[in-house]
FIROPA-656744 format. One record per residue (C-alpha): x, z, y. Coordinates in Angstrom, 1 decimal, decimal comma, always signed. Last residue first. Example, Ala and Ser with C-alpha at 12.3 -4.5 7.8 and 13.67 -1.06 7.14 Angstrom:
// FIROPA-656744
REC      X      Z      Y
REC  +13,7   +7,1   -1,1
REC  +12,3   +7,8   -4,5
This chain:
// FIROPA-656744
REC      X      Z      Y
REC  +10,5  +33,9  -15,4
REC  +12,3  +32,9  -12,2
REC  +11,0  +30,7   -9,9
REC  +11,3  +27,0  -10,0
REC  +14,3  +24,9   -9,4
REC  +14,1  +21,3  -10,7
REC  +16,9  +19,8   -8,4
REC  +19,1  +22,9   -8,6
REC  +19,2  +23,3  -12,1
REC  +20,1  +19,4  -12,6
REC  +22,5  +19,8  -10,6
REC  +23,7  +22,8  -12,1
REC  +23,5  +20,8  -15,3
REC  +25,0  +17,9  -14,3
REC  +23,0  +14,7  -13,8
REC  +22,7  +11,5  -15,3
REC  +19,2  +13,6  -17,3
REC  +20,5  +13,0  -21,0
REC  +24,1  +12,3  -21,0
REC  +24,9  +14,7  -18,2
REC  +22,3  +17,3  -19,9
REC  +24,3  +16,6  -23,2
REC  +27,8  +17,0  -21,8
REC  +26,7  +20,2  -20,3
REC  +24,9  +21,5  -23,1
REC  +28,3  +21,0  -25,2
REC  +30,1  +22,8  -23,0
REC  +28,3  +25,8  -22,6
REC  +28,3  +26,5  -26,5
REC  +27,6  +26,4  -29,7
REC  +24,1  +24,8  -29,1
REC  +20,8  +27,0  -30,3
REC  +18,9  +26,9  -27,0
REC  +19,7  +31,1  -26,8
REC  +24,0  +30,1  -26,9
REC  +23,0  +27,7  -24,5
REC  +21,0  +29,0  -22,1
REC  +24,0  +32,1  -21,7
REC  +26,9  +29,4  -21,4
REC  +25,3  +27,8  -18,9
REC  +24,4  +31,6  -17,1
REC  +21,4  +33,0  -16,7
REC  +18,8  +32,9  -13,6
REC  +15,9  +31,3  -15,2
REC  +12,9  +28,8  -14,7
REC  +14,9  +25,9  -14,1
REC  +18,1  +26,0  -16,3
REC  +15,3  +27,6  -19,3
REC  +13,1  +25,0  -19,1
REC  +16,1  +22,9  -19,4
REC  +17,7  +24,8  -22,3
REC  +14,2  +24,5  -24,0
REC  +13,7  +21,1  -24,0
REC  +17,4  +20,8  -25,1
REC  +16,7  +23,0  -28,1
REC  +13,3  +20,5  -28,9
REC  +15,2  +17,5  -28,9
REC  +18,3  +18,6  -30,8
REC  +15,7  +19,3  -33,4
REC  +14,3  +16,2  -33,3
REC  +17,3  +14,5  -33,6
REC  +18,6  +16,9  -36,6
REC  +15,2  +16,3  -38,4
REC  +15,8  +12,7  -38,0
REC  +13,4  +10,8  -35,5
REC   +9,6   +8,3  -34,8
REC   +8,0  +11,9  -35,4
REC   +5,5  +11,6  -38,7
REC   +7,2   +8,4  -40,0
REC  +10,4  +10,1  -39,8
REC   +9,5  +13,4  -40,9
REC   +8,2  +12,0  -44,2
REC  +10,9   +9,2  -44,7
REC  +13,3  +12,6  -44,4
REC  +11,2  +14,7  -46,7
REC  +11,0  +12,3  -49,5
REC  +14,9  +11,9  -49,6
REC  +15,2  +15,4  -49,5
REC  +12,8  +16,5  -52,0
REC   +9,6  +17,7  -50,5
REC   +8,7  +21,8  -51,0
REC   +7,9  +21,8  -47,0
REC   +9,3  +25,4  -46,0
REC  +12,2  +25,0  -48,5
REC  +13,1  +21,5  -47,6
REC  +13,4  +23,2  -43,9
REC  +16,2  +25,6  -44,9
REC  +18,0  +23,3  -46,9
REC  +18,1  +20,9  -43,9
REC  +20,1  +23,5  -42,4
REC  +19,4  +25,6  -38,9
REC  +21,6  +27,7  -37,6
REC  +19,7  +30,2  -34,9
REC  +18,4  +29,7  -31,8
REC  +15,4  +27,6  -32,4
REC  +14,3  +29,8  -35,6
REC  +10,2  +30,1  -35,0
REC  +10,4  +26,0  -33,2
REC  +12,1  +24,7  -35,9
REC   +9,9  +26,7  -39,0
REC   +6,8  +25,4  -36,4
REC   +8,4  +22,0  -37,2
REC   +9,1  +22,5  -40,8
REC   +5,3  +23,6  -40,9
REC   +4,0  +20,0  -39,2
REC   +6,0  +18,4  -41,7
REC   +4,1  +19,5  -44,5
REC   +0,6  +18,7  -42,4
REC   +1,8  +15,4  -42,2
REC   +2,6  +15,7  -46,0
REC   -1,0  +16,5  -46,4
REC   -2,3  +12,6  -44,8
REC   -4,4  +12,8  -41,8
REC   -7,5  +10,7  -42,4
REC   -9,7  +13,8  -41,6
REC   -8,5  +14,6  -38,3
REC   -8,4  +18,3  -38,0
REC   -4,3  +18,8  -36,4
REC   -4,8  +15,7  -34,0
REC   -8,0  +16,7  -32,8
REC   -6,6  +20,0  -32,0
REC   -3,6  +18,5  -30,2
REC   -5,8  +15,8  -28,4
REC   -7,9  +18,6  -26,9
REC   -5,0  +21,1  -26,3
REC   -4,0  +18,4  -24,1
REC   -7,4  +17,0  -22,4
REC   -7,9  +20,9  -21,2
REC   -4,4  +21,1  -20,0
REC   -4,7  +18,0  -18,0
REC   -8,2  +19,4  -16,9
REC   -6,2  +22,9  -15,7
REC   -3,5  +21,2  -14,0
REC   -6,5  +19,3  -12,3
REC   -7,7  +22,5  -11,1
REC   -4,6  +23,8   -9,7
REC   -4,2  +20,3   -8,0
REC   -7,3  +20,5   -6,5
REC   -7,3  +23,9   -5,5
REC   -8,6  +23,3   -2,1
REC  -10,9  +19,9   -2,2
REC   -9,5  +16,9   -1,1
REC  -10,4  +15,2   -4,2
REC   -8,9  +12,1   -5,8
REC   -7,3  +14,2   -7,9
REC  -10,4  +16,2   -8,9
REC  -12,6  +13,0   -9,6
REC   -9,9  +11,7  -12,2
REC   -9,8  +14,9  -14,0
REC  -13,5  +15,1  -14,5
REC  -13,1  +11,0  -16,0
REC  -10,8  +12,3  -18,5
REC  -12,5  +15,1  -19,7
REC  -15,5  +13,0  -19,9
REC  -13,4  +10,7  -21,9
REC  -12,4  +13,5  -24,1
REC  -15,8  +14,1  -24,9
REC  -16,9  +11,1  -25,4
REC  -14,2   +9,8  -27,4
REC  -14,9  +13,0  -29,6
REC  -18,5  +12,4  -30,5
REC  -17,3   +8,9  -31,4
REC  -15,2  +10,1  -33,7
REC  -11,6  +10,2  -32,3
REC   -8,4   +8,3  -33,9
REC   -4,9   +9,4  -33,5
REC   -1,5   +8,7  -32,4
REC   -2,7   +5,2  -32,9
REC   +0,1   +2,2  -33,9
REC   +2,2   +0,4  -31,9
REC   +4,0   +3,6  -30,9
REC   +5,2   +4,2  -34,7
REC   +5,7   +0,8  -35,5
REC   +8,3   +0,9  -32,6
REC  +10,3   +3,6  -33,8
REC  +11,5   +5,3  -30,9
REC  +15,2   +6,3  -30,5
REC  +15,2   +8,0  -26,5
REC  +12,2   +9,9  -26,8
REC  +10,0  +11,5  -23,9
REC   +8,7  +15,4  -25,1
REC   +5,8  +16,1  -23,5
REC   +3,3  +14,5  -26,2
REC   +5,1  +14,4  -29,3
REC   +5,8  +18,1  -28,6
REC   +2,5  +19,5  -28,4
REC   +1,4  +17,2  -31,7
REC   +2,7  +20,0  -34,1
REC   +1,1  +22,7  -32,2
REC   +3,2  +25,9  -31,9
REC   +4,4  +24,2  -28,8
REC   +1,6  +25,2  -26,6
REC   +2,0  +28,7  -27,4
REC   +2,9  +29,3  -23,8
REC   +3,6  +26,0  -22,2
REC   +3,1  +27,0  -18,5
REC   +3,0  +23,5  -16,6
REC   +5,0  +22,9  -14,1
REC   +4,7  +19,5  -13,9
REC   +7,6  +16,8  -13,3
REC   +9,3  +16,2  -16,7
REC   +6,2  +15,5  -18,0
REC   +5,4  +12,8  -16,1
REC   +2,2  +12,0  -16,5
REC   -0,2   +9,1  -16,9
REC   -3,6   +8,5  -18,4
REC   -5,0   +4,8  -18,8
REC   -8,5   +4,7  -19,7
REC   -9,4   +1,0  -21,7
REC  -11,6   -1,3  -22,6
REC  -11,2   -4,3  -24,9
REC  -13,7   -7,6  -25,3
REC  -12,0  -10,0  -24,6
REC   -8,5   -8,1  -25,1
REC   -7,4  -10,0  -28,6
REC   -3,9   -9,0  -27,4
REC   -2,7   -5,7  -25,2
REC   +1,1   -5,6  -24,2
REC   +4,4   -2,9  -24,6
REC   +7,7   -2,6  -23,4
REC   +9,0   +1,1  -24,5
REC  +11,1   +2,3  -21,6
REC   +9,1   +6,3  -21,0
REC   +6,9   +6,6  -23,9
REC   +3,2   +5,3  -24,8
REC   +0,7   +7,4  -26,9
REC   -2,2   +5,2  -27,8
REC   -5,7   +6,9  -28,5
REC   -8,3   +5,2  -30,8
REC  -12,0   +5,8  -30,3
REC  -13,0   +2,4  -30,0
REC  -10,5   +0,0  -32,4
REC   -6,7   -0,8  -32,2
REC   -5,2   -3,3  -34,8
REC   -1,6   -2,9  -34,7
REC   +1,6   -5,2  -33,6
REC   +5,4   -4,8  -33,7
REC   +7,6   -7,4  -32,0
REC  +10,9   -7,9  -32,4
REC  +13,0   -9,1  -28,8
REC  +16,5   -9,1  -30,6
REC  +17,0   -7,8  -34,2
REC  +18,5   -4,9  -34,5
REC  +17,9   -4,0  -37,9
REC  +16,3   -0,6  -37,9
REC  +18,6   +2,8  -39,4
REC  +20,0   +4,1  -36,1
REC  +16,5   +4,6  -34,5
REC  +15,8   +1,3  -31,4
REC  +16,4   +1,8  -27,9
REC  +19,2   -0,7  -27,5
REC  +17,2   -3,4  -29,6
REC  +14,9   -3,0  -27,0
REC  +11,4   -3,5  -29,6
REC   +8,3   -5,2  -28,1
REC   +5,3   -3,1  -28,7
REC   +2,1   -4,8  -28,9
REC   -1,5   -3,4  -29,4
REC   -4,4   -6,0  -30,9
REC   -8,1   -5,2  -29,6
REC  -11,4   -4,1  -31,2
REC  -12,7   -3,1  -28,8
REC  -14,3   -0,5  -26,6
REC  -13,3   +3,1  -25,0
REC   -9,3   +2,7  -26,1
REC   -7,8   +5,9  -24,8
REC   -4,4   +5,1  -23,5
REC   -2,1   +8,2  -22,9
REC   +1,2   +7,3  -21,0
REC   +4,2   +8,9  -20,4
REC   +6,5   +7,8  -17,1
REC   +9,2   +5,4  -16,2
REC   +7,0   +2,5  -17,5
REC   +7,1   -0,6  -19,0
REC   +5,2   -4,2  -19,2
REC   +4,4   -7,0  -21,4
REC   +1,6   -8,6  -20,2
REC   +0,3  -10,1  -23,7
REC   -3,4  -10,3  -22,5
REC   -4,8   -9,7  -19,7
REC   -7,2   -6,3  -19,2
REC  -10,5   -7,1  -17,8
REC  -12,5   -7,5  -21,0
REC  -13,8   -3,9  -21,0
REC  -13,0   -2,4  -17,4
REC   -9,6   -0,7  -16,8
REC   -9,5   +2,6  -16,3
REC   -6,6   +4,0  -14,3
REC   -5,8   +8,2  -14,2
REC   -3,0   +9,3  -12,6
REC   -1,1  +12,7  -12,7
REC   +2,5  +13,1  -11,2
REC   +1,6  +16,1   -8,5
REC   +2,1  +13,8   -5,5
REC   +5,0  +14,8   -3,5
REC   +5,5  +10,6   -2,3
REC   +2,2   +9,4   -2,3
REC   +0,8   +8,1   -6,0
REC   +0,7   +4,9   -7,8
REC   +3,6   +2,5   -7,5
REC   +5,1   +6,2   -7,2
REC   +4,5   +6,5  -11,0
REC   +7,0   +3,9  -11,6
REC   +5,9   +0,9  -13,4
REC   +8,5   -1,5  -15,2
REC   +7,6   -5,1  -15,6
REC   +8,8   -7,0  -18,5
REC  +12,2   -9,2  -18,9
REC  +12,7  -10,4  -22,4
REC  +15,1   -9,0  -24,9
């Protein structure tokens, strides 16, 4: 695969910075096929057009059922109004950019402490603050979503209030801007669960997720989940996989390790405790998985992201 540029977030902020950013790039100004990466999420929305979005595929990164074809390249058209969800690793580029604009939007999730609350019990929650390892790269070339023009203003008001507040010196600032990110979150999410063009089965899958998220600790069969949807098995998996870029067992072990690490930093129990209420069999396993996951252990892990108990 060819070299790209990969952006850290502290190419951006001070050292300590809460990890927000927000970069708009005037219409036309943005060069075309820069491949380039980052270390962090990124919303894009696209504020004038139309454009061309690239992803180039790491063969290494790539779900166990694509061909592995070195440096493939997945393209979609991208209009006024859409919004791109990038992930941590994927290399991706802008074509036909004479006359595209753009607002950049960057977290790290991983970072702010944020309290979820029901958050999750939106389909599109986890899509946005969960990073993925196997990405489909259709799936990230193409919209998350598409806003009415109504909504592009809104949310690019939203947008634009955030930026203001963390450039800001004011007290509260990063309190506040918590609060914008929040605002812009539950914004997309919404959006997300009332646009019009959203097929039914998307809806479908968005009940075997909530069915995930209601019965996280317990043993969960594909059985159960073909029963919430009422989707053969074969239709069901290409369903779920177009709709989240993973298997159902993927994205499930996704969500339970999500939770074990909010749990390591916000708790006081034991490995073997976090696990057994994460859904895994056991300490062990978490262990492994965190090590596999973050590079660290999970006590390392604990103590790095410490927060105070729940």
């Amino acid at each position: 695969m060819a070299s790209f540029l990969t952006n850290d977030l502290a190419r951006y902020l001070p050292r300590h910075a809460m990890p927000l950013y927000v970069e708009e790039v005037a219409r036309g100004a943005h060069p075309a096929r820069k491949f380039h990466g980052h270390t962090f999420m990124e919303l894009v929305l696209v504020q004038s057009g139309p454009g061309l979005h690239l992803i180039q595929a790491d063969p290494e990164r790539l779900p166990p059922h694509r061909d592995k074809t070195p440096s493939s390249e997945f393209a979609s058209e991208i209009q006024a109004g859409d919004v791109l969800l990038i992930y941590p690793g994927v290399s991706h580029s802008y074509d036909r950019t004479e006359t595209l604009g753009l607002v950049n939007l960057v977290y790290d999730p991983r970072k702010l402490a944020l309290p979820l609350l029901d958050g999750e019990m939106m389909p599109l929650f986890d899509r946005l603050f969960t990073p993925r390892r196997a990405i489909n790269p259709e799936l990230v070339a193409r919209p998350l979503l598409h806003l009415s023009p109504a909504g592009s203003a809104t949310l690019s008001g939203k947008i634009a209030e955030l930026a203001e507040e963390l450039s800001s010196n004011r007290p509260g600032r990063n309190f506040y801007s918590a609060a914008i990110f929040m605002e812009i979150i539950v914004t997309l999410c919404r959006a997300g669960e009332t646009a019009e063009e959203a097929p039914v089965p998307e809806f479908l899958i968005g009940d075997a997720i909530r069915y995930m998220y209601d019965h996280l600790f317990e043993p969960i069969k594909i059985d159960d989940l073909l029963g919430v949807v009422h989707m053969s098995r074969r239709n069901f998996f290409r369903r779920f996989r177009s709709a989240t870029g993973s298997t159902p067992h993927a994205y499930l072990k996704d969500l339970r390790f999500s939770h074990a690490t909010r749990l390591l930093c916000r708790t006081d129990l034991t490995i073997t405790e976090i696990a057994l209420k994460s859904g895994f069999c056991d300490g062990n396993y978490l262990c492994r998985l965190c090590q596999e996951r973050t590079g660290m252990t999970a006590r390392r892990f604990r103590d790095m992201n410490r927060s105070r108990p729940e």
